[in-house]
LOGUVEX-454121 format. One record per residue (C-alpha): residue number from 1; z, y negated, x negated; residue in one letter. Coordinates in steps of 0.05 Angstrom, whole numbers, plus 5000, padded with zeros to 4 digits. Layout:
% residues N
  num     Z     Y     X  residu
  NUM     Z     Y     X       A
...
//
This chain:
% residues 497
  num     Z     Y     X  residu
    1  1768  8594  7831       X
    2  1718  8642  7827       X
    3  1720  8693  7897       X
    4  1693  8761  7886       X
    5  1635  8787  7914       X
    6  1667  8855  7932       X
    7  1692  8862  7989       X
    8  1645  8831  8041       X
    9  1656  8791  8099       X
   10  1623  8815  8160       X
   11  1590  8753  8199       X
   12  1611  8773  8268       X
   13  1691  8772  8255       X
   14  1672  8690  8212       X
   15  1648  8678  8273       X
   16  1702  8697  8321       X
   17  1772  8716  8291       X
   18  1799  8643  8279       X
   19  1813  8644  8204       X
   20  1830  8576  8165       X
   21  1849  8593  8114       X
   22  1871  8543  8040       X
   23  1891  8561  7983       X
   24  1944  8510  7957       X
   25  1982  8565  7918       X
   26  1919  8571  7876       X
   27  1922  8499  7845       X
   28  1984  8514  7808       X
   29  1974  8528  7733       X
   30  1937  8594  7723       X
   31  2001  8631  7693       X
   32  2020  8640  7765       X
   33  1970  8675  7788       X
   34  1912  8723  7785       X
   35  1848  8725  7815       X
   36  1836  8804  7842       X
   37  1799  8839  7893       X
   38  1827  8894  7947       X
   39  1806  8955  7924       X
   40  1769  9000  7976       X
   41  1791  9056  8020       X
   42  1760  9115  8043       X
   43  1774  9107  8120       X
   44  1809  9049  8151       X
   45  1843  9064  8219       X
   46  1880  9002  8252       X
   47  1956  9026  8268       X
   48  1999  8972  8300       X
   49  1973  8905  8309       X
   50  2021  8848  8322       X
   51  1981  8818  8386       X
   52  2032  8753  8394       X
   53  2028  8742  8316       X
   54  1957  8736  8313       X
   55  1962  8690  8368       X
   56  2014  8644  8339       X
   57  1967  8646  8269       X
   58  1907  8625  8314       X
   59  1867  8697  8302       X
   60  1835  8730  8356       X
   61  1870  8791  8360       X
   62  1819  8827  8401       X
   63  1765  8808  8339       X
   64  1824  8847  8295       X
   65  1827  8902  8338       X
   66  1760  8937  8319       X
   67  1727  8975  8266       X
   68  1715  8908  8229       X
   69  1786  8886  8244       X
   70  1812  8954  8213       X
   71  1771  8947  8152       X
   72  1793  8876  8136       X
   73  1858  8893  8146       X
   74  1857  8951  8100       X
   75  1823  8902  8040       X
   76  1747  8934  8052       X
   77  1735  8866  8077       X
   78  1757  8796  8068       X
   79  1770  8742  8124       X
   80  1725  8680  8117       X
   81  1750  8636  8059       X
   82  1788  8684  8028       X
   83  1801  8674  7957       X
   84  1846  8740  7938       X
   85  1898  8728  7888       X
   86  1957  8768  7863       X
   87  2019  8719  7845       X
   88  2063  8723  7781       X
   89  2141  8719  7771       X
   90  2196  8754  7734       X
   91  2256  8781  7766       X
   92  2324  8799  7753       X
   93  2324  8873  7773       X
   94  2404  8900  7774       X
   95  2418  8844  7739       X
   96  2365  8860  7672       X
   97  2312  8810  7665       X
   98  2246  8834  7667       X
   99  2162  8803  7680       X
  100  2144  8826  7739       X
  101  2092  8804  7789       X
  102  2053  8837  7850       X
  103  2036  8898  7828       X
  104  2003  8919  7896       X
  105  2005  8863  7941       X
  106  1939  8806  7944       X
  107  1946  8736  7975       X
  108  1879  8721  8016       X
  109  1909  8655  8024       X
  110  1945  8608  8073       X
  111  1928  8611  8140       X
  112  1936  8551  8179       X
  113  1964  8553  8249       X
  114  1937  8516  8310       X
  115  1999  8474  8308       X
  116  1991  8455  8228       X
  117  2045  8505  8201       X
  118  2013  8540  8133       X
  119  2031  8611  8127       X
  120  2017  8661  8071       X
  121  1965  8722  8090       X
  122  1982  8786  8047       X
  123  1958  8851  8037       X
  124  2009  8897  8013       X
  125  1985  8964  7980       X
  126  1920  8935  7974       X
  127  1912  8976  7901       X
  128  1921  8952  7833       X
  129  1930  8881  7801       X
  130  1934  8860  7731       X
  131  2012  8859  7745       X
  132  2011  8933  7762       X
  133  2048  8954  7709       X
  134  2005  9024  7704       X
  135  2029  9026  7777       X
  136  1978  9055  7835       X
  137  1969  8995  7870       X
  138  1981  9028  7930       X
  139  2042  9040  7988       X
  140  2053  9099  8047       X
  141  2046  9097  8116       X
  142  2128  9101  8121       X
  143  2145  9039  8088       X
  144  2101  8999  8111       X
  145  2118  9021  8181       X
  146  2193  9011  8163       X
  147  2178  8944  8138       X
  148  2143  8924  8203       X
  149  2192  8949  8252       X
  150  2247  8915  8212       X
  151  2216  8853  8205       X
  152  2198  8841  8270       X
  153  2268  8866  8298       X
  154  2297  8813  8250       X
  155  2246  8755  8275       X
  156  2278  8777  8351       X
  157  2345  8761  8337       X
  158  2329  8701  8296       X
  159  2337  8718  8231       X
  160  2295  8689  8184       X
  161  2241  8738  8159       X
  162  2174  8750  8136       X
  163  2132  8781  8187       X
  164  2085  8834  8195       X
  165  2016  8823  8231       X
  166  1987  8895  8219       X
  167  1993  8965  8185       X
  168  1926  8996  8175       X
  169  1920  9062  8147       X
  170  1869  9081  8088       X
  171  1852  9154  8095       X
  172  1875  9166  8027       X
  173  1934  9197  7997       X
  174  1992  9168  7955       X
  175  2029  9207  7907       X
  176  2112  9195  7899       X
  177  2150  9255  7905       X
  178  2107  9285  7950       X
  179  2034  9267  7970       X
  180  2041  9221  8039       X
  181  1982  9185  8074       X
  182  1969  9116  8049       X
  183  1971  9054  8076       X
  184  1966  8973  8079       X
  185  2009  8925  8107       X
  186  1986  8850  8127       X
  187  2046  8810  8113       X
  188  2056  8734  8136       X
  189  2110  8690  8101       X
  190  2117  8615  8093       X
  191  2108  8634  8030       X
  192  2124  8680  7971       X
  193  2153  8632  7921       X
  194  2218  8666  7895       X
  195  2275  8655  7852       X
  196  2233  8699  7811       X
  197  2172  8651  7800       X
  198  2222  8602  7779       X
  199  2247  8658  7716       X
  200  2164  8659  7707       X
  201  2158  8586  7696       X
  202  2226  8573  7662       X
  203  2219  8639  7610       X
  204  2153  8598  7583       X
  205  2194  8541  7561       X
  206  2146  8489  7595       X
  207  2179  8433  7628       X
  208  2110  8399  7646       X
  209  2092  8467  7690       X
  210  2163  8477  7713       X
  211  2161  8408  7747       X
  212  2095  8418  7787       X
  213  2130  8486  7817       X
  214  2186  8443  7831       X
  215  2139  8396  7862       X
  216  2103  8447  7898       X
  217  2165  8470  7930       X
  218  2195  8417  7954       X
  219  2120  8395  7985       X
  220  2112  8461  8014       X
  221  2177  8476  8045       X
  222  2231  8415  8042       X
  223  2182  8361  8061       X
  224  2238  8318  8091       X
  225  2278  8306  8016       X
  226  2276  8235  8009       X
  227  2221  8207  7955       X
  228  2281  8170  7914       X
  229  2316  8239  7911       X
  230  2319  8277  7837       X
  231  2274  8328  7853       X
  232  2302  8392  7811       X
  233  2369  8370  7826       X
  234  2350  8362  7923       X
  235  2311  8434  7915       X
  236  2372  8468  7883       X
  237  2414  8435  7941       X
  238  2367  8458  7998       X
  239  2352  8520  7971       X
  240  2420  8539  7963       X
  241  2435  8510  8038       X
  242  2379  8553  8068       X
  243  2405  8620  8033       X
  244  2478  8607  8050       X
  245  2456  8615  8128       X
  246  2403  8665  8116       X
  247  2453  8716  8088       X
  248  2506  8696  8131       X
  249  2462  8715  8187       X
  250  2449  8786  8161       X
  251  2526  8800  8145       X
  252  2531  8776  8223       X
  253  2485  8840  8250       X
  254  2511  8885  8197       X
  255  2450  8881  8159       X
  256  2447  8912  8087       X
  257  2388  8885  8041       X
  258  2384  8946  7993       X
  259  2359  8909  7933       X
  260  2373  8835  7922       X
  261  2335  8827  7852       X
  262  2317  8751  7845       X
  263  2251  8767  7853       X
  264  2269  8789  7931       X
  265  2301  8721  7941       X
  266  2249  8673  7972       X
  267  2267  8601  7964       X
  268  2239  8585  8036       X
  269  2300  8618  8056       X
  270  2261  8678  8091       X
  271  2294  8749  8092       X
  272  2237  8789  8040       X
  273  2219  8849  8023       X
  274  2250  8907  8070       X
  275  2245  8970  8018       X
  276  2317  8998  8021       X
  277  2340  8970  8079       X
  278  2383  8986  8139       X
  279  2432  8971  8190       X
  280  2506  8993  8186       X
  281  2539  9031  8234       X
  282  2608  9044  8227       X
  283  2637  8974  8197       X
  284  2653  8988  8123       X
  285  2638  8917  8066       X
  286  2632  8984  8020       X
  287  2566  9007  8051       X
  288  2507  9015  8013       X
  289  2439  9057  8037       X
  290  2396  9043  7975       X
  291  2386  9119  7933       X
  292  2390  9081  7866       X
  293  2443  9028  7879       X
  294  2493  9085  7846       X
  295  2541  9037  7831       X
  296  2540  9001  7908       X
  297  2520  8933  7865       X
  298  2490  8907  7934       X
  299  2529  8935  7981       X
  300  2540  8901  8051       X
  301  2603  8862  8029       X
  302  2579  8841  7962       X
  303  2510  8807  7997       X
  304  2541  8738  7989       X
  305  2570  8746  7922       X
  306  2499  8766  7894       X
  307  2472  8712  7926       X
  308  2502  8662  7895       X
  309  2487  8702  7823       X
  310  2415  8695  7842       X
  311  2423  8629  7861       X
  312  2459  8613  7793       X
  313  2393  8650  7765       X
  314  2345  8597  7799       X
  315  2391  8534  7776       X
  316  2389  8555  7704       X
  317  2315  8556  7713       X
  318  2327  8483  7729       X
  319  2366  8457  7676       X
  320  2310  8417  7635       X
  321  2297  8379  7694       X
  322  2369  8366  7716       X
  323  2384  8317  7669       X
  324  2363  8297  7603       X
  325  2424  8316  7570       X
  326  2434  8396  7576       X
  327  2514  8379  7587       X
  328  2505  8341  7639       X
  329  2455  8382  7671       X
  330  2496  8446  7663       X
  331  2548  8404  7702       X
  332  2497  8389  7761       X
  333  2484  8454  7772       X
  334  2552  8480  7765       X
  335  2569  8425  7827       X
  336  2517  8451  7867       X
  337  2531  8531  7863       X
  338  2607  8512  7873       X
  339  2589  8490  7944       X
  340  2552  8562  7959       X
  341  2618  8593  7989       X
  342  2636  8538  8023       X
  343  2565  8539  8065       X
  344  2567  8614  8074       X
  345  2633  8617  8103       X
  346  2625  8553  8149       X
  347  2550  8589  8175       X
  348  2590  8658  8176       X
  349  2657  8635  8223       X
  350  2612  8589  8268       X
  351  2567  8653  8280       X
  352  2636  8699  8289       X
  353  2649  8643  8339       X
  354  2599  8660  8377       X
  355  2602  8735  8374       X
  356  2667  8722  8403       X
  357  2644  8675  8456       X
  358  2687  8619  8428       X
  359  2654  8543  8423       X
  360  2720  8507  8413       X
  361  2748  8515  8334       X
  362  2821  8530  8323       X
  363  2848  8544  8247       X
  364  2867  8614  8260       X
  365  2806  8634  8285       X
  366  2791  8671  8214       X
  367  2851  8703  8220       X
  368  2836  8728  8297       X
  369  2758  8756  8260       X
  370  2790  8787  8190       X
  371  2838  8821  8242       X
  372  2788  8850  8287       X
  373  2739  8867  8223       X
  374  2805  8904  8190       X
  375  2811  8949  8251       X
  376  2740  8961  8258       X
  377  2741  8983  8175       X
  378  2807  9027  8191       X
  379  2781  9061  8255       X
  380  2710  9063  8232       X
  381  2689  9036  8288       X
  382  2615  9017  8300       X
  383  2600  8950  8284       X
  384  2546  8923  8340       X
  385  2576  8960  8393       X
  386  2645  8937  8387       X
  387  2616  8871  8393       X
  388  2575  8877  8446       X
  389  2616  8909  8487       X
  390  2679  8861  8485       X
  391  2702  8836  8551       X
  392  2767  8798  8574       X
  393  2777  8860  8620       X
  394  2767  8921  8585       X
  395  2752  8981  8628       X
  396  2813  9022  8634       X
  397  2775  9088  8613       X
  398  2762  9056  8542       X
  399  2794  9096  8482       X
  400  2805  9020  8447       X
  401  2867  9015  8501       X
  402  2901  9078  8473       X
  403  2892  9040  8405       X
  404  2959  8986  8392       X
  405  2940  8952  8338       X
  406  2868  8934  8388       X
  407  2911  8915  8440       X
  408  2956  8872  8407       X
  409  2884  8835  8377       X
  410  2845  8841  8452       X
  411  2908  8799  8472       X
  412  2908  8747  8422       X
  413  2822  8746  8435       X
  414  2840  8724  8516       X
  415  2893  8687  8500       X
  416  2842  8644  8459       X
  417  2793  8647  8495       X
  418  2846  8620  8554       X
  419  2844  8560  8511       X
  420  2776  8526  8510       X
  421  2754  8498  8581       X
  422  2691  8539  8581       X
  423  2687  8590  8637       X
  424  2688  8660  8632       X
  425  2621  8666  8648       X
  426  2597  8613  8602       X
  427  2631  8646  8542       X
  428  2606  8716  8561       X
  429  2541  8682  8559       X
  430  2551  8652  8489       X
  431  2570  8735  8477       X
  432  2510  8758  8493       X
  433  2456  8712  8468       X
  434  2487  8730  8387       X
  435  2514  8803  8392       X
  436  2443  8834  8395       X
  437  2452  8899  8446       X
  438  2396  8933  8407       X
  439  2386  8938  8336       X
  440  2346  8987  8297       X
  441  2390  9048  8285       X
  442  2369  9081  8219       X
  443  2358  9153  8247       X
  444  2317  9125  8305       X
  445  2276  9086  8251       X
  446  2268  9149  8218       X
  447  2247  9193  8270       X
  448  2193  9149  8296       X
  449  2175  9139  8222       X
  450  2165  9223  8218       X
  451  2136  9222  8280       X
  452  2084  9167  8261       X
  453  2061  9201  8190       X
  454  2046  9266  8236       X
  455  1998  9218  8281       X
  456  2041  9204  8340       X
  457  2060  9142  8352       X
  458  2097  9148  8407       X
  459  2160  9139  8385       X
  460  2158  9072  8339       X
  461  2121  9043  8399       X
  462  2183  9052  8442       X
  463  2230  9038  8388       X
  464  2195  8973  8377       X
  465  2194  8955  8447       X
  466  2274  8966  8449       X
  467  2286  8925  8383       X
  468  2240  8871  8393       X
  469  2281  8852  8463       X
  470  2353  8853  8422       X
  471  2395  8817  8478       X
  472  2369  8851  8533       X
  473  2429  8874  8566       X
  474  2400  8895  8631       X
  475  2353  8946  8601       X
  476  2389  9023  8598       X
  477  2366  9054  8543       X
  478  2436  9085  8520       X
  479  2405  9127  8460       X
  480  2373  9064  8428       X
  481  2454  9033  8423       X
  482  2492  9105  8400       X
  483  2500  9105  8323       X
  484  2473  9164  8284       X
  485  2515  9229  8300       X
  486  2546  9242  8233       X
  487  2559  9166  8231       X
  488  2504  9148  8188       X
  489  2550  9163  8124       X
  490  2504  9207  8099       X
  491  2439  9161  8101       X
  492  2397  9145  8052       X
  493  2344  9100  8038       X
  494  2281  9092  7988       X
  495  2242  9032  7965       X
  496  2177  9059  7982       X
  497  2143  9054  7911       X
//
């Protein structure tokens, strides 16, 4: 593949900033990609670096820091070995099929980690590609800010996530509604194979190409399938393994996607893409934040449900290369999806176990969860807090012991927990390593957002500093855990493009 010529790579930062990076993506057939340069900006300005990131990438973060390290970041520049691509897939987008592909986001390539782990290195709203779609190419400082803080507050409380090394800003304007400065955001992933470069493949009809993806796949991120295994038939199984606990683990924080297109499902089962995205605060399965999901399609209690419709998406993608005979096939995949509920609801009630300090199982234990869920829905209660603040001996100033209906269920809880031979100490323990203290509250996120397009970064530095430390209960920081005044009922949220 041919790299361009524009933009240059400054000798001192090949010399010094530890890139390796390969480009295994790029040997698929060319309908999956496009070669394309970052297109310039007028002034790049380095504004959050993730220091420990670089480090566990093997870049010298201090080499990233700089002028140079601002310009690279930005797309003026490219890393040694770069060989900038822009990747193709389709999508289903509110459940329409439609060609998609990145329409402002560049793959320099796959960096490779001093411990051998391969990670994608993108530049998102690094200007047009030939998947643009008459599109600008380009994103705001806002987003990409929101995506970083999110991300990174997922990766602390061990969520699965794409991660954000850097936002650099351009000096240049974007237009949406209004004009807002512009930016770039370096993203790192394992990679960015979706369910929607699956739809890509499959729409062309090609089994030949639709079996080196599957290949690729299983190579690049289920390297442990046994050789014997039927390949289409072990990648729909793992995939559909790996998304059952990934969205388990966001309905466990009270995390709400926005906009689960196929094309935002990544089959390494990574949380990607944070455009719409935010946190609930008073427990309701009804809550959506997204501006345009009118009809609540992915709201926070339908998250599982439209993961298993994507997931049905990727397996018909598979069918030529389930079995020979489409019947049969059909029948494959319709055994695999059918175990989808059952993995989300194991992953979801051994993580409710935990919340509630509980390592024993008993069969009512659903029960004792829906029961303290119902309350929380009827009393609008706020759904991190209420976790993280159960004990066996409730203070007697707490409103909850007014409440009947959450005495009646805090008895049951320590009568339960009466029953395992853990200690009280071990089990409050158990509590507070999965009922993260901190998460990021969507009008903090937006303050420090407003704060940071005016030029003060003040606030997102502190913010990150509270979210990236999630189970820290000893720090007191009580306006980083109170949910938005009005209750956040009100809040809305836009996908940045």
């Amino acid at each position: 593949m041919a790299i361009p010529t524009s933009p240059s790579t400054p000798v001192s930062l090949t010399a010094s900033a530890g890139w390796r990076l390969e480009h295994s993506y790029a040997q698929l057939p060319a309908l999956f990609h496009a070669s394309v340069a970052p297109t310039t900006v007028t002034a790049p300005r380095l504004v959050r670096l993730n220091r420990p990131l670089a480090a566990e990438l093997g870049l010298d973060a201090d080499a990233l820091a700089g002028d140079e390290g601002a310009a690279l970041l930005a797309g003026n520049r490219l890393p040694p070995g770069a060989a900038p691509l822009a990747q193709a897939y389709a999508g289903h987008q509110y459940g329409h099929f439609t060609t998609l592909g990145d329409g402002r986001a560049i793959l320099l390539g796959e960096q490779i980690t001093p411990r051998g782990e391969r990670f994608d290195v993108q530049l998102k709203g690094a200007g047009p590609t030939p998947y643009s779609r008459r599109g600008d190419g380009r994103a705001a400082l806002g987003p990409m800010l929101r995506e970083y803080v999110i991300s990174e507050a997922m990766h602390a409380m061990g969520i699965p996530t794409t991660r954000s090394l850097a936002v650099a800003s351009t000096g240049d304007p974007v237009w949406r509604e209004d004009e807002l400065p512009g930016a770039v955001l370096t993203r790192v992933a394992a990679s960015h194979l979706r369910v929607g470069t699956f739809e890509w493949a499959a729409a062309r009809g090609d089994a030949t190409t639709l079996r080196a993806l599957v290949d690729y796949t299983l190579q690049r991120h289920f390297p442990d399938v046994p050789a014997d295994a039927q390949p289409a038939t072990a990648l729909l199984n793992a995939v559909i393994e790996r998304q059952a606990a990934l969205i388990a683990r966001w309905m466990l924080v009270g995390f709400v996607h926005g906009v689960m297109n196929t094309d935002n499902m990544a089959l390494s089962g990574e949380t990607i893409d944070y455009g719409p995205c935010a946190f609930m605060d008073a427990y309701d399965p009804a809550t959506v934040f997204s501006s345009i999901d009118r009809q609540g399609r992915y709201a926070y209690g339908n998250q599982p449900g439209i993961a298993q419709w994507n997931l049905a998406r990727f397996a018909e993608t598979l069918i030529p290369l389930l079995h020979a005979e489409e019947e049969r096939a059909v029948a494959v995949a319709t055994e695999a999806l059918g175990v989808f509920a059952q993995r989300f609801q194991h992953h979801w009630l051994a993580g409710m176990r935990r919340k509630l300090g509980l390592f024993t199982e008993e069969p009512d234990d659903r029960a004792l969860v829906e029961a303290l869920l119902a309350w929380m829905q009827q009393t609008k209660a706020d759904f991190t807090n209420t976790f993280a603040e159960l004990e066996p001996a409730m203070p007697p100033a707490d409103p909850r012991h007014t409440d009947a209906e959450f005495v009646r269920w805090h008895g049951r809880w320590v009568d339960r927990l009466g029953r395992q031979p853990q200690t009280a100490a071990e089990s409050a323990q158990l509590r507070r390593s999965h009922n993260p203290a901190f998460i990021p509250r969507n009008h903090l996120v937006e303050d420090a957002l407003a704060s940071a397009e005016k030029g003060d970064l003040n606030p997102m530095e502190q913010l990150l500093q509270i979210v990236t430390a999630p189970y820290d209960y000893e720090r007191v920081a009580r306006d980083y855990r109170a949910p938005a005044p009005d209750g956040g009922e009100r809040y809305r949220t836009f996908c940045g493009t």
